[in-house]
PyMOL Python script that loads the backbone (N, CA, C, O; Angstrom):
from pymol import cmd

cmd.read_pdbstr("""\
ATOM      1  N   UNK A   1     -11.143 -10.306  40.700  1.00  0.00           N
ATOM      2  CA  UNK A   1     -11.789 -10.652  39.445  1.00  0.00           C
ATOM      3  C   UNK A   1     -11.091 -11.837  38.790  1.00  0.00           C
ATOM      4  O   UNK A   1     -11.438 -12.372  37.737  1.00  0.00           O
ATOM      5  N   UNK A   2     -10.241 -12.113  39.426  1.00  0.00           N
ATOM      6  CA  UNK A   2      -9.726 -13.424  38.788  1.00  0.00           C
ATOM      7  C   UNK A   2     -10.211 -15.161  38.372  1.00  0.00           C
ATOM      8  O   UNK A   2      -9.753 -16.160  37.817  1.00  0.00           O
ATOM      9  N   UNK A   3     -11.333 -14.720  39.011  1.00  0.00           N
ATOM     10  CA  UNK A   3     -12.482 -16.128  39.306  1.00  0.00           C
ATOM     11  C   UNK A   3     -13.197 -16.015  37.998  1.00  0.00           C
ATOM     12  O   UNK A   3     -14.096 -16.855  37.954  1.00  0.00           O
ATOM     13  N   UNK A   4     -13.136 -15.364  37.034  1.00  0.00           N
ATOM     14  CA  UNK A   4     -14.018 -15.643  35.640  1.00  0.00           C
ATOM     15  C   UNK A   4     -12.764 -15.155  34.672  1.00  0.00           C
ATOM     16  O   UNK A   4     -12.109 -14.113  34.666  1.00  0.00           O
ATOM     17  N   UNK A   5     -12.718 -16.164  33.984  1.00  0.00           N
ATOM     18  CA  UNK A   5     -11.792 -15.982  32.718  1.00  0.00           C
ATOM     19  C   UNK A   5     -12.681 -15.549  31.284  1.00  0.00           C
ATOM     20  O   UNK A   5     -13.813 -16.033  31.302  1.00  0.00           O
ATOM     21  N   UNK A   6     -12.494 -15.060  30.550  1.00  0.00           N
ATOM     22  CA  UNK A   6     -12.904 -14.241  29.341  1.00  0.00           C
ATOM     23  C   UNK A   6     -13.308 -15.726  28.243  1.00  0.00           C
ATOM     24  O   UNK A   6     -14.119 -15.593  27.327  1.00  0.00           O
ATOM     25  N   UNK A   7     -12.570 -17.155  28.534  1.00  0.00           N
ATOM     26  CA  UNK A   7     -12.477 -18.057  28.157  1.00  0.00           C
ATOM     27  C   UNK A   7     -13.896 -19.205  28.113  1.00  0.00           C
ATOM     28  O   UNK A   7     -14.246 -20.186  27.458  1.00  0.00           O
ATOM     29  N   UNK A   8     -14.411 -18.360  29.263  1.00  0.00           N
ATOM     30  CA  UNK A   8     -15.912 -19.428  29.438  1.00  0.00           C
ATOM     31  C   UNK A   8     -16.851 -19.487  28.869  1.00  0.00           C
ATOM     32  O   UNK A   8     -17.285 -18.523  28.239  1.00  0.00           O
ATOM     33  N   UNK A   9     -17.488 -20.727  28.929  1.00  0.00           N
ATOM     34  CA  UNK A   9     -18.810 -20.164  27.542  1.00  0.00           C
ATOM     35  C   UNK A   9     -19.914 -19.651  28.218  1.00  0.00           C
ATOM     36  O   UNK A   9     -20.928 -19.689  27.520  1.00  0.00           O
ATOM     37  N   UNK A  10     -20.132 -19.019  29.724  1.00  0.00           N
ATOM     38  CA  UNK A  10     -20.829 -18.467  30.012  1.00  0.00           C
ATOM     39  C   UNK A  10     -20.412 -16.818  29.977  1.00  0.00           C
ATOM     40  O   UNK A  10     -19.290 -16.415  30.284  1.00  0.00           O
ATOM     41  N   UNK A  11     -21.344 -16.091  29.618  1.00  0.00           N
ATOM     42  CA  UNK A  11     -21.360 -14.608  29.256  1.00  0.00           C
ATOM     43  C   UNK A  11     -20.832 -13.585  30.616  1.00  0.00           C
ATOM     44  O   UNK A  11     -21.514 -13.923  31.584  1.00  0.00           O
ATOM     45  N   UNK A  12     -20.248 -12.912  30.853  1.00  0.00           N
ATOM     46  CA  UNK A  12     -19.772 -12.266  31.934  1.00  0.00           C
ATOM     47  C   UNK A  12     -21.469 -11.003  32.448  1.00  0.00           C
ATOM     48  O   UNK A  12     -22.208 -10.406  31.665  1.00  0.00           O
ATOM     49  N   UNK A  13     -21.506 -11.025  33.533  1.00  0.00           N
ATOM     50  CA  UNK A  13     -22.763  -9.999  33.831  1.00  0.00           C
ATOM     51  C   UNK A  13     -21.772  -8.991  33.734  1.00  0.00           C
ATOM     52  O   UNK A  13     -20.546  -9.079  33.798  1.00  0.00           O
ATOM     53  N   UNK A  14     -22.795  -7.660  33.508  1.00  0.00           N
ATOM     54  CA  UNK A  14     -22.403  -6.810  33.148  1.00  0.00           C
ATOM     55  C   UNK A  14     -21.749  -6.106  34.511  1.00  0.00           C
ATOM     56  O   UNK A  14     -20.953  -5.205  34.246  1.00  0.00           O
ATOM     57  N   UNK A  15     -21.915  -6.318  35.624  1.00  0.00           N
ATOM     58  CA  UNK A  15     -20.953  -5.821  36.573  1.00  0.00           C
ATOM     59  C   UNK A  15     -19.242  -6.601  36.599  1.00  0.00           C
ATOM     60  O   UNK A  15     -18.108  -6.221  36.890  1.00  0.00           O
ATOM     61  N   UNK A  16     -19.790  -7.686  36.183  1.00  0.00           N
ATOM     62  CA  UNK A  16     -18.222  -8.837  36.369  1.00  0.00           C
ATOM     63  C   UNK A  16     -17.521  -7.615  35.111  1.00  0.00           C
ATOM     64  O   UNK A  16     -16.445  -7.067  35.351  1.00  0.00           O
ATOM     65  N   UNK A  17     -18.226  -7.349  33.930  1.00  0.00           N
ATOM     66  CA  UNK A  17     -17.408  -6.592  32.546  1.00  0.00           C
ATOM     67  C   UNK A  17     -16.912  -5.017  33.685  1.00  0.00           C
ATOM     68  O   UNK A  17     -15.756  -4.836  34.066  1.00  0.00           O
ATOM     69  N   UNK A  18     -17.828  -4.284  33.953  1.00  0.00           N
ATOM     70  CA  UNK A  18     -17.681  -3.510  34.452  1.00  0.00           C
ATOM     71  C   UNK A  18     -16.332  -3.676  35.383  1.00  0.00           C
ATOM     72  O   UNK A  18     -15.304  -3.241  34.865  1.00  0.00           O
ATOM     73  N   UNK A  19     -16.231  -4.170  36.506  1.00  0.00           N
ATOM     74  CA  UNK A  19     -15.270  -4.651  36.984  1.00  0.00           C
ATOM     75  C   UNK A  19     -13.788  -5.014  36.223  1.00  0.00           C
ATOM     76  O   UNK A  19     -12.747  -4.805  36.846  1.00  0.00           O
ATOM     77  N   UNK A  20     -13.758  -5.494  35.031  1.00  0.00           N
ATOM     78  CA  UNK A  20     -12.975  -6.468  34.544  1.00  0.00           C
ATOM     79  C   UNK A  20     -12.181  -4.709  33.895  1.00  0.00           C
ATOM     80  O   UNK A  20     -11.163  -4.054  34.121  1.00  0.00           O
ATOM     81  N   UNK A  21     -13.271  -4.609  33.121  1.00  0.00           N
ATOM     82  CA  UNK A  21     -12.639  -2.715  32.464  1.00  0.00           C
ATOM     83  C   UNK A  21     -11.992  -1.854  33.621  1.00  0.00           C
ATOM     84  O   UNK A  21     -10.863  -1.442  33.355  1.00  0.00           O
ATOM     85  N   UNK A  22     -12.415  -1.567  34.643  1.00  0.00           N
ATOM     86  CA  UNK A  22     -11.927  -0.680  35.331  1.00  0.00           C
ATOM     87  C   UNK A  22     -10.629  -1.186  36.153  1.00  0.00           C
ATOM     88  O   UNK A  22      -9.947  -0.419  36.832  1.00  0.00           O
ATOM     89  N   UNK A  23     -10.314  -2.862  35.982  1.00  0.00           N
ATOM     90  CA  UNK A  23      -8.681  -2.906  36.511  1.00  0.00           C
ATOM     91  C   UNK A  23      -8.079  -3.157  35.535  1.00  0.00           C
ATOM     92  O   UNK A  23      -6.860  -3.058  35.676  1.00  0.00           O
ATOM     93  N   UNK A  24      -8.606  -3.606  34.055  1.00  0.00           N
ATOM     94  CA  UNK A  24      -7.559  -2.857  32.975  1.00  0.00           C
ATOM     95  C   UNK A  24      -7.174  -1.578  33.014  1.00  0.00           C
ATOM     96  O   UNK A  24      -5.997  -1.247  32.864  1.00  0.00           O
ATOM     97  N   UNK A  25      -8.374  -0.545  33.271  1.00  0.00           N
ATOM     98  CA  UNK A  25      -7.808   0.943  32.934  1.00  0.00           C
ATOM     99  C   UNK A  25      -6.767   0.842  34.258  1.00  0.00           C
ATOM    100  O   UNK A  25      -5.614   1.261  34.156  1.00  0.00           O
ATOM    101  N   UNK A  26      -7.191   0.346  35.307  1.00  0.00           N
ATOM    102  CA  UNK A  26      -5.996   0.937  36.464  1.00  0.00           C
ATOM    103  C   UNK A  26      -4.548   0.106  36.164  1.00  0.00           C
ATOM    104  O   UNK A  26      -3.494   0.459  36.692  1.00  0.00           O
ATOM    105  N   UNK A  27      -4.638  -0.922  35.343  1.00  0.00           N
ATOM    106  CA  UNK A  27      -3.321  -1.624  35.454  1.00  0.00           C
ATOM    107  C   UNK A  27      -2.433  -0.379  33.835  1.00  0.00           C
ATOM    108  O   UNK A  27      -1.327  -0.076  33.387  1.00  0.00           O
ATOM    109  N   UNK A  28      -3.694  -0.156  33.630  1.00  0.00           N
ATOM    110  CA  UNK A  28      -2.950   0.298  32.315  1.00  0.00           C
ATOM    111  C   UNK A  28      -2.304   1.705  32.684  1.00  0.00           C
ATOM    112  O   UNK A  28      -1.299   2.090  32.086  1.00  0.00           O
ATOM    113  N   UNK A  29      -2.845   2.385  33.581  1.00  0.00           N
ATOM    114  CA  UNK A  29      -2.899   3.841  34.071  1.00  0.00           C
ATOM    115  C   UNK A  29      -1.398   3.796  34.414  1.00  0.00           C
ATOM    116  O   UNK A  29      -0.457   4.264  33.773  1.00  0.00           O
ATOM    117  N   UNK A  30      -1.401   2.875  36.000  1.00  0.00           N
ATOM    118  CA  UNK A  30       0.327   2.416  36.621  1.00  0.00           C
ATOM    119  C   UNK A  30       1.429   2.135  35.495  1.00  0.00           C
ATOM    120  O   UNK A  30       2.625   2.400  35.623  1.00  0.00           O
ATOM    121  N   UNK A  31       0.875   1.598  34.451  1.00  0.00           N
ATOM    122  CA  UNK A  31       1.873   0.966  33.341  1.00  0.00           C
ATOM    123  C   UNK A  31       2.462   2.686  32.701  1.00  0.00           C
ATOM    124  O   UNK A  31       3.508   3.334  32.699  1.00  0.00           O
ATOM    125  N   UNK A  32       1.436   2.797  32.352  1.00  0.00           N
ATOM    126  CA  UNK A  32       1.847   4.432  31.311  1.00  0.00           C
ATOM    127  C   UNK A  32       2.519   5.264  31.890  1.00  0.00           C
ATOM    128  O   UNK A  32       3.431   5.786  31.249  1.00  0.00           O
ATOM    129  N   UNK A  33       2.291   5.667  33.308  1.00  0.00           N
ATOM    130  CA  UNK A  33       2.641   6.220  34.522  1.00  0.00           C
ATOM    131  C   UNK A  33       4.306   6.172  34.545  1.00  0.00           C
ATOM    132  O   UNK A  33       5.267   6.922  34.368  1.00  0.00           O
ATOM    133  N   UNK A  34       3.975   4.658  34.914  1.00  0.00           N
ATOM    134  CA  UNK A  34       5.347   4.065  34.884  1.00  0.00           C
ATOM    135  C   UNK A  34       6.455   4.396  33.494  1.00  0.00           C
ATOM    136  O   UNK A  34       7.474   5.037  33.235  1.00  0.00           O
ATOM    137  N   UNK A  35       5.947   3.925  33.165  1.00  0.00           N
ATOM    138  CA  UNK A  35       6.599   4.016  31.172  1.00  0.00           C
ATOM    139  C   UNK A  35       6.722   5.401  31.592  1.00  0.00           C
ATOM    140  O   UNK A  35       7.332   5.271  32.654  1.00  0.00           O
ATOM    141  N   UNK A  36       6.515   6.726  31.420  1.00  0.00           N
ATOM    142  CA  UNK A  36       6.365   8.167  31.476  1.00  0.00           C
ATOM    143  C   UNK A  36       7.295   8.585  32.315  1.00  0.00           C
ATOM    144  O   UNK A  36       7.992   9.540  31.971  1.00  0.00           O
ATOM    145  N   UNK A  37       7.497   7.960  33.582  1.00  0.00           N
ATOM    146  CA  UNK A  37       8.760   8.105  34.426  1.00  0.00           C
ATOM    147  C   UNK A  37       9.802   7.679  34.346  1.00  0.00           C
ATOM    148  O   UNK A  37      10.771   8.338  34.724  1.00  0.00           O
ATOM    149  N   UNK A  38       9.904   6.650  33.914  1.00  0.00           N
ATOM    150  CA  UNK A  38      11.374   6.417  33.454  1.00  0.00           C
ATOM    151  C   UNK A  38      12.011   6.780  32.004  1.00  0.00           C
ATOM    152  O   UNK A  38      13.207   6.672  31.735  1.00  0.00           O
ATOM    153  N   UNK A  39      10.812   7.312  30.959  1.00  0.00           N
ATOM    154  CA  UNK A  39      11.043   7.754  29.872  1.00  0.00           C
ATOM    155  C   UNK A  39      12.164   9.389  30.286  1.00  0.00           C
ATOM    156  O   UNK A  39      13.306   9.584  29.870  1.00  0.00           O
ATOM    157  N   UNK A  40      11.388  10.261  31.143  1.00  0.00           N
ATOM    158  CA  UNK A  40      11.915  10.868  31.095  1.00  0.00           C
ATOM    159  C   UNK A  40      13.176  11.013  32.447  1.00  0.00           C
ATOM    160  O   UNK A  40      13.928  11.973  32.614  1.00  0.00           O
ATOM    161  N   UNK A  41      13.113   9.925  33.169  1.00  0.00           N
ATOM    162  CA  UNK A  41      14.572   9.993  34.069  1.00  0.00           C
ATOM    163  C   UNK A  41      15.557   9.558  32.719  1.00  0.00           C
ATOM    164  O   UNK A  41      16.445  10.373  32.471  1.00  0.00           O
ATOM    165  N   UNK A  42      15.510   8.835  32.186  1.00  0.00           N
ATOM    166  CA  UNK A  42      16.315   8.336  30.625  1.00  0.00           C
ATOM    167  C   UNK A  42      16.529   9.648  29.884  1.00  0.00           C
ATOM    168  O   UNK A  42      17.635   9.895  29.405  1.00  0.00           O
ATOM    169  N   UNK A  43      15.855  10.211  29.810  1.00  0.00           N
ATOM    170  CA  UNK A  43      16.287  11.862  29.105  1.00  0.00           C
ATOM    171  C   UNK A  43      16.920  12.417  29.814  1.00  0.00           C
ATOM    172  O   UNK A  43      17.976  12.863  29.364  1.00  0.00           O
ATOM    173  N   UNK A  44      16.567  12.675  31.353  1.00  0.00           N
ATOM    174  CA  UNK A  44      17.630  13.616  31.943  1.00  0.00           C
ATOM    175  C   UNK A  44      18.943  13.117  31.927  1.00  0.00           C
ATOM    176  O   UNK A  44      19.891  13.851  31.648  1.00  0.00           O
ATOM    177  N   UNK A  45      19.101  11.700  32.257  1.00  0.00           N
ATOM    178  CA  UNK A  45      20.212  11.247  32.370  1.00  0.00           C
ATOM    179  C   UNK A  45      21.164  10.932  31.215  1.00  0.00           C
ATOM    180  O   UNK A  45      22.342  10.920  31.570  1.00  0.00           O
ATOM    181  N   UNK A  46      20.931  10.653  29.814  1.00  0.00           N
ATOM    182  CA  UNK A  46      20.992  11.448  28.380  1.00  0.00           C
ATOM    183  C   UNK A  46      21.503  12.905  28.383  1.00  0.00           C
ATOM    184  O   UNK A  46      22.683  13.186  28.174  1.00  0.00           O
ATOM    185  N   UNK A  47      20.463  13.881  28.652  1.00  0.00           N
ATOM    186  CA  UNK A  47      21.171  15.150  28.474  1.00  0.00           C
ATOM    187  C   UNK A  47      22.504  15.374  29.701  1.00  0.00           C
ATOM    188  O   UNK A  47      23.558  15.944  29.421  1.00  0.00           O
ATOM    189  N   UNK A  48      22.233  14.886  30.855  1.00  0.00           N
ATOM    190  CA  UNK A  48      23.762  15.232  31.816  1.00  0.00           C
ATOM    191  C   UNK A  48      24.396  14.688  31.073  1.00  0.00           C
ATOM    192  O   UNK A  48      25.173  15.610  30.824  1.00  0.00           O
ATOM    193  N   UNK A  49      24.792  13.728  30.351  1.00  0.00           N
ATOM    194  CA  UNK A  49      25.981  12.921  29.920  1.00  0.00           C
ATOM    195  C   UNK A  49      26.119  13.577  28.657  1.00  0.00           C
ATOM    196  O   UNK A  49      27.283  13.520  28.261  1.00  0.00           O
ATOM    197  N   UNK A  50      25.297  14.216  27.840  1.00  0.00           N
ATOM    198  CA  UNK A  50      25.833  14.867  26.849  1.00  0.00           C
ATOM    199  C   UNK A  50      26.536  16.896  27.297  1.00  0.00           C
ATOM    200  O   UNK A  50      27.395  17.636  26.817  1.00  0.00           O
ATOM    201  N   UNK A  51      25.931  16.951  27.975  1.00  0.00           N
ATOM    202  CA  UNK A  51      26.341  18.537  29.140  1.00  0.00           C
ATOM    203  C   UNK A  51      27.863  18.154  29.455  1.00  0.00           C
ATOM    204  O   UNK A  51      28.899  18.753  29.169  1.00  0.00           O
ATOM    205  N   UNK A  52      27.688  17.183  30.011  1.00  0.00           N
ATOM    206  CA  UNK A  52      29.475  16.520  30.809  1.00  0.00           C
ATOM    207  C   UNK A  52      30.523  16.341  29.490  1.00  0.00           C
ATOM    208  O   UNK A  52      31.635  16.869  29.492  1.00  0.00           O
ATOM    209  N   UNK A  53      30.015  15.524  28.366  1.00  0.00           N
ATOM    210  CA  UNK A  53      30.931  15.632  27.255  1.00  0.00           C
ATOM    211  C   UNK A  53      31.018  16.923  26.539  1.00  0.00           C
ATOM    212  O   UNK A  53      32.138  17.176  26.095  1.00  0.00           O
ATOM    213  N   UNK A  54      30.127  17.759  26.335  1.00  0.00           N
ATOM    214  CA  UNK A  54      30.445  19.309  25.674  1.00  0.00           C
ATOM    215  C   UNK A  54      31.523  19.806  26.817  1.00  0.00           C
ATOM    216  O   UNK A  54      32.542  20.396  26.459  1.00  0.00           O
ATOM    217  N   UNK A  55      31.259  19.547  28.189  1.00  0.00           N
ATOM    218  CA  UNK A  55      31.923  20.489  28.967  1.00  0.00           C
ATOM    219  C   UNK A  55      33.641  19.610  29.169  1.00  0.00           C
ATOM    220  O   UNK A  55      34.426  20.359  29.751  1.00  0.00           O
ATOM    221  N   UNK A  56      34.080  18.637  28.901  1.00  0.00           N
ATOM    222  CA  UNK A  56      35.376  18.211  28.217  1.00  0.00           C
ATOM    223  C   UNK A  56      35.826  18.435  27.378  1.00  0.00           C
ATOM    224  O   UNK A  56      36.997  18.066  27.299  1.00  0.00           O
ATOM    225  N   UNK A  57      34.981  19.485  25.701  1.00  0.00           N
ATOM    226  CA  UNK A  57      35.706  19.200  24.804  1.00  0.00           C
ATOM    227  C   UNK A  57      36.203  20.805  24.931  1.00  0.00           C
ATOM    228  O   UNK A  57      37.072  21.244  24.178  1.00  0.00           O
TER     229      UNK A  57
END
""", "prot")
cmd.dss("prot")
cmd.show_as("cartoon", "prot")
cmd.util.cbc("prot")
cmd.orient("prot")
């Protein structure tokens, strides 16, 4: 879909829109996905390091 930019003064057909929406939702899907997995490897790895300092004091 990279062959029509949002920029042209011709109107996108409604399959080019169609198209254009459904690899936003998929780029957006991988993104959140993504974001969501490392949100929570960042928590686990947060709580071990706070587990490891209770278990020193």
């Amino acid at each position: 879909m990279n062959s029509y930019r949002l920029t042209n003064m011709e109107e996108p057909t409604d399959e080019m829109l169609s198209q254009l929406m459904k690899e936003v939702a998929e780029e957006a899907k991988c993104k959140s996905e993504e974001a969501h997995r490392k949100f929570f490897t960042e928590l686990r790895t947060a709580a071990r390091m706070q587990r490891r300092e209770i278990a020193h004091k």
